[in-house]
PyMOL commands that place a pseudoatom at each C-alpha (Angstrom):
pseudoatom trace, name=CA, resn=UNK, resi=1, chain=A, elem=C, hetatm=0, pos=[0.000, 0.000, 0.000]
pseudoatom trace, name=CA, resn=UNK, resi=2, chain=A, elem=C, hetatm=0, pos=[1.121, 3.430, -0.614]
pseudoatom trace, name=CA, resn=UNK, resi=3, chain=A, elem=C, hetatm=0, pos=[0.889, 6.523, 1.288]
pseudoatom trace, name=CA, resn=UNK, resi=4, chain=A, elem=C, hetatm=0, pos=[-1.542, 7.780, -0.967]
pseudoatom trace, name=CA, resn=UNK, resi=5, chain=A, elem=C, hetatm=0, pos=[-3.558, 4.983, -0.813]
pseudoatom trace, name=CA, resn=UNK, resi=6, chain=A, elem=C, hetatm=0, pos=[-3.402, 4.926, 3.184]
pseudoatom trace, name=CA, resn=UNK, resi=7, chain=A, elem=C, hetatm=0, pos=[-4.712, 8.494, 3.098]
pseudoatom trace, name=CA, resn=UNK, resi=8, chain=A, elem=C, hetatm=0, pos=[-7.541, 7.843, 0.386]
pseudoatom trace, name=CA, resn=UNK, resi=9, chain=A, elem=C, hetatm=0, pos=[-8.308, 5.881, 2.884]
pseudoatom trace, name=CA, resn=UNK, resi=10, chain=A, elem=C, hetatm=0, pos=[-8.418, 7.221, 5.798]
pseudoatom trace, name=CA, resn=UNK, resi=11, chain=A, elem=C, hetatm=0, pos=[-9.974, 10.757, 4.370]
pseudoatom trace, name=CA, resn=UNK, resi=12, chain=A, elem=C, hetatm=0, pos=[-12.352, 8.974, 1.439]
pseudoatom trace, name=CA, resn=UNK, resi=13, chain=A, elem=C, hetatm=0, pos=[-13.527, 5.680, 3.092]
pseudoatom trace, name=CA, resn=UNK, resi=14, chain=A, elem=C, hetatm=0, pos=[-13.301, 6.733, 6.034]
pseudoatom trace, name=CA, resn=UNK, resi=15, chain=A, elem=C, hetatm=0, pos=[-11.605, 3.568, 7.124]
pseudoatom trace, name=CA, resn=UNK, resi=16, chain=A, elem=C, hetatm=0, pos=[-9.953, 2.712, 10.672]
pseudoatom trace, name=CA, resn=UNK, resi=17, chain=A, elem=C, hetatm=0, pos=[-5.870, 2.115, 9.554]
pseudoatom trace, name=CA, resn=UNK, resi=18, chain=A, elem=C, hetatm=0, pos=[-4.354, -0.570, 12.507]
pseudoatom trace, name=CA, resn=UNK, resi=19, chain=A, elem=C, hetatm=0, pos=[-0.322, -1.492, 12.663]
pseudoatom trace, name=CA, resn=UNK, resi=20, chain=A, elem=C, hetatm=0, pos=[2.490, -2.001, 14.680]
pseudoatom trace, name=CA, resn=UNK, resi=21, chain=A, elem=C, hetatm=0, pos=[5.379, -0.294, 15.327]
pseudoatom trace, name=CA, resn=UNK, resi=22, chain=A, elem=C, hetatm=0, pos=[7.991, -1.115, 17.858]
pseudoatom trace, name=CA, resn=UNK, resi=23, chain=A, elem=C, hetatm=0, pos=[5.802, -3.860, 18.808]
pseudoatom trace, name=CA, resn=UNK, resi=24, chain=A, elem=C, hetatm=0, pos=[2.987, -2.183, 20.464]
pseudoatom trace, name=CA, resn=UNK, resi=25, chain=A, elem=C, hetatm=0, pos=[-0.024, -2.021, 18.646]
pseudoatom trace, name=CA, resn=UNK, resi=26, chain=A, elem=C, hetatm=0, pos=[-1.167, 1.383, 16.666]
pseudoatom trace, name=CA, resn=UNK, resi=27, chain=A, elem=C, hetatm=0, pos=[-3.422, 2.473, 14.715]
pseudoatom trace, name=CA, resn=UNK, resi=28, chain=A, elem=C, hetatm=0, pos=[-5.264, 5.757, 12.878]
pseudoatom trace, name=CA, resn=UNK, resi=29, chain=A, elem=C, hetatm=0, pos=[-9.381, 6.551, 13.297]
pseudoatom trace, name=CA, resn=UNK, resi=30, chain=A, elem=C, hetatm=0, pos=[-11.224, 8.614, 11.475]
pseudoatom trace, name=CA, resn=UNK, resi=31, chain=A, elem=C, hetatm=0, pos=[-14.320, 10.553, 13.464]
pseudoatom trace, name=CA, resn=UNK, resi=32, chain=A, elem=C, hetatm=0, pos=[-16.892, 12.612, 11.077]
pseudoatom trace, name=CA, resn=UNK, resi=33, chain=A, elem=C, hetatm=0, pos=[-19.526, 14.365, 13.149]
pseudoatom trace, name=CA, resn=UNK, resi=34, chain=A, elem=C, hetatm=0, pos=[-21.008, 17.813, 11.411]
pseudoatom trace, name=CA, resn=UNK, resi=35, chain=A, elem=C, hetatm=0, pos=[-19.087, 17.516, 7.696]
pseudoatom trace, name=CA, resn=UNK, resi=36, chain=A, elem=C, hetatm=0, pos=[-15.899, 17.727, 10.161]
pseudoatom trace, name=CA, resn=UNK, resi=37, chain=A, elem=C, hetatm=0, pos=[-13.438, 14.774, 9.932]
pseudoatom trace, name=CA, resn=UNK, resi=38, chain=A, elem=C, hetatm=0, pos=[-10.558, 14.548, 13.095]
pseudoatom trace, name=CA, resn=UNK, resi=39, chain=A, elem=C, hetatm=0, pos=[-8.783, 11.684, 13.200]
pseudoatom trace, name=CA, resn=UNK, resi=40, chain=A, elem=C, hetatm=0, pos=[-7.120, 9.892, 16.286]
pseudoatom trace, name=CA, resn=UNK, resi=41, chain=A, elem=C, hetatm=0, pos=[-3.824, 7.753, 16.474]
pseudoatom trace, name=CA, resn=UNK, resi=42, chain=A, elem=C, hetatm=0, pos=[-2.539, 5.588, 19.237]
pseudoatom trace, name=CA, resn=UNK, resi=43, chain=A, elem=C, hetatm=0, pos=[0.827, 4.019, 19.906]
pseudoatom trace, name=CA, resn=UNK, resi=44, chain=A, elem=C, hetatm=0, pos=[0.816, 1.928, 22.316]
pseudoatom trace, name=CA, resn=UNK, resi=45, chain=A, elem=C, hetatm=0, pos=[-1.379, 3.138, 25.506]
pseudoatom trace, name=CA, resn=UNK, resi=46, chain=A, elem=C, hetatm=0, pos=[-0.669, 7.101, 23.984]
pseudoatom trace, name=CA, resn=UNK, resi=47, chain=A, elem=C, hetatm=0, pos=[-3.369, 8.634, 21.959]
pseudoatom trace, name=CA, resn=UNK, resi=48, chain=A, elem=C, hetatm=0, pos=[-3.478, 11.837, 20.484]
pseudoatom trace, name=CA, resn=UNK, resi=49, chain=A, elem=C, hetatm=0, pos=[-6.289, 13.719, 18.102]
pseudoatom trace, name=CA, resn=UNK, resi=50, chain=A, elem=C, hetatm=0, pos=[-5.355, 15.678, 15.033]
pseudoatom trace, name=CA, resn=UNK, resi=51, chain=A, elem=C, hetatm=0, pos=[-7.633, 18.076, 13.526]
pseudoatom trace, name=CA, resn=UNK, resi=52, chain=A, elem=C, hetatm=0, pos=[-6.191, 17.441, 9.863]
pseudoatom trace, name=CA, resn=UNK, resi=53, chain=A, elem=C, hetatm=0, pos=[-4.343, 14.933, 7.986]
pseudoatom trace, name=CA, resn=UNK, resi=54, chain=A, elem=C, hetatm=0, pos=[-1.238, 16.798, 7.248]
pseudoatom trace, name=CA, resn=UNK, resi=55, chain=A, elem=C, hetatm=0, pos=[-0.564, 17.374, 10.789]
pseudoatom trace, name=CA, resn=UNK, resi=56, chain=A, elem=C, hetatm=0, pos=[-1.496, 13.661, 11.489]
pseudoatom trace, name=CA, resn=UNK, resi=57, chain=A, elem=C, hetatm=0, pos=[1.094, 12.582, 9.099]
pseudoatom trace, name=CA, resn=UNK, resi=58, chain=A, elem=C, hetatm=0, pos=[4.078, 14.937, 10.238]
pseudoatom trace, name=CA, resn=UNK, resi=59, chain=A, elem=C, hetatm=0, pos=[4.076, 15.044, 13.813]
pseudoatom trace, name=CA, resn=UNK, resi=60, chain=A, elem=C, hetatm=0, pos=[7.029, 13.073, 15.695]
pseudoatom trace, name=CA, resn=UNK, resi=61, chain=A, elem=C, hetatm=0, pos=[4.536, 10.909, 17.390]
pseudoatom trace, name=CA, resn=UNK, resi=62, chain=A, elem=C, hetatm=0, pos=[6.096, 7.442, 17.097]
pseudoatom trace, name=CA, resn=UNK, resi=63, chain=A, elem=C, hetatm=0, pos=[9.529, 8.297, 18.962]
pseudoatom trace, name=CA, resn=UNK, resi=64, chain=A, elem=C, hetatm=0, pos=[10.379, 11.456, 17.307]
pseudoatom trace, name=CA, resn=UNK, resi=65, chain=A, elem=C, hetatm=0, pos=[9.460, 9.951, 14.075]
pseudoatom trace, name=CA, resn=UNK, resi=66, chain=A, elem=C, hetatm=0, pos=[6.521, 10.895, 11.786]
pseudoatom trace, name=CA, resn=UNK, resi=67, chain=A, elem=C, hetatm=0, pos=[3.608, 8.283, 10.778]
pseudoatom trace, name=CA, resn=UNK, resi=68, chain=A, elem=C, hetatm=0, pos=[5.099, 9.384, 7.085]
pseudoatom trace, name=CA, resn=UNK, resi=69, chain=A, elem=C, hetatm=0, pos=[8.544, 8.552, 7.959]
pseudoatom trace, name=CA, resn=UNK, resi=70, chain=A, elem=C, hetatm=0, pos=[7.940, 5.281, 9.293]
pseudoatom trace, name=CA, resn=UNK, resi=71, chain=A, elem=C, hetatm=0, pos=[5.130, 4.323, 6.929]
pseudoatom trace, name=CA, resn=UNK, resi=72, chain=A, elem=C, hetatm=0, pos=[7.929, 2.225, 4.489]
pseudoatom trace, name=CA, resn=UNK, resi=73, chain=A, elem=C, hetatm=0, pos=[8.597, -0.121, 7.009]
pseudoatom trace, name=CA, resn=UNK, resi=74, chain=A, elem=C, hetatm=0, pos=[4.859, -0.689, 8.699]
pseudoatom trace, name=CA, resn=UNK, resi=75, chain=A, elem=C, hetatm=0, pos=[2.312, -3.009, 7.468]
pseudoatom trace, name=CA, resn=UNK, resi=76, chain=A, elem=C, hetatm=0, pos=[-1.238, -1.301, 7.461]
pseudoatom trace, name=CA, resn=UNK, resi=77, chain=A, elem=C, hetatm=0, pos=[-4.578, -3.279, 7.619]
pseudoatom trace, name=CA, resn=UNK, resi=78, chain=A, elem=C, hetatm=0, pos=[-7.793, -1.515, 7.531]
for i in range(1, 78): cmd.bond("trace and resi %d" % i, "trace and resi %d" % (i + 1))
show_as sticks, trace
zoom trace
């Protein structure tokens, strides 16, 4: 799967993206209430909301490193 795939789905389909990193289980869910999509991602027992997808896919959240940076070596399931 490609990046652009994962976010067609995740901003299209509306999907719930699981995976694990580091070996604790993750994932990405997408919440639409009012036209308004925020998404949530979890690493482990830490969870944090994101208001937009860019910002879900460049913050350090997995160790310093960025969902996009470590999306090459992650297997995603939806």
């Amino acid at each position: 799967m490609t990046l652009e795939e994962f976010v067609r789905n995740l901003t299209e389909e509306y999907g719930t993206a699981e995976f694990e990193y580091n070996g604790q289980q993750c994932g990405v869910e997408p919440q639409t209430q009012d036209s308004e999509t925020t998404y949530t991602m979890w690493y482990g027992e830490v969870w944090k909301d994101y208001d937009n997808i860019d910002d879900l896919l460049s913050d350090g959240f997995f160790d310093g490193e960025s969902l996009q940076d470590i999306f090459p070596s992650i297997d995603v399931w939806f």
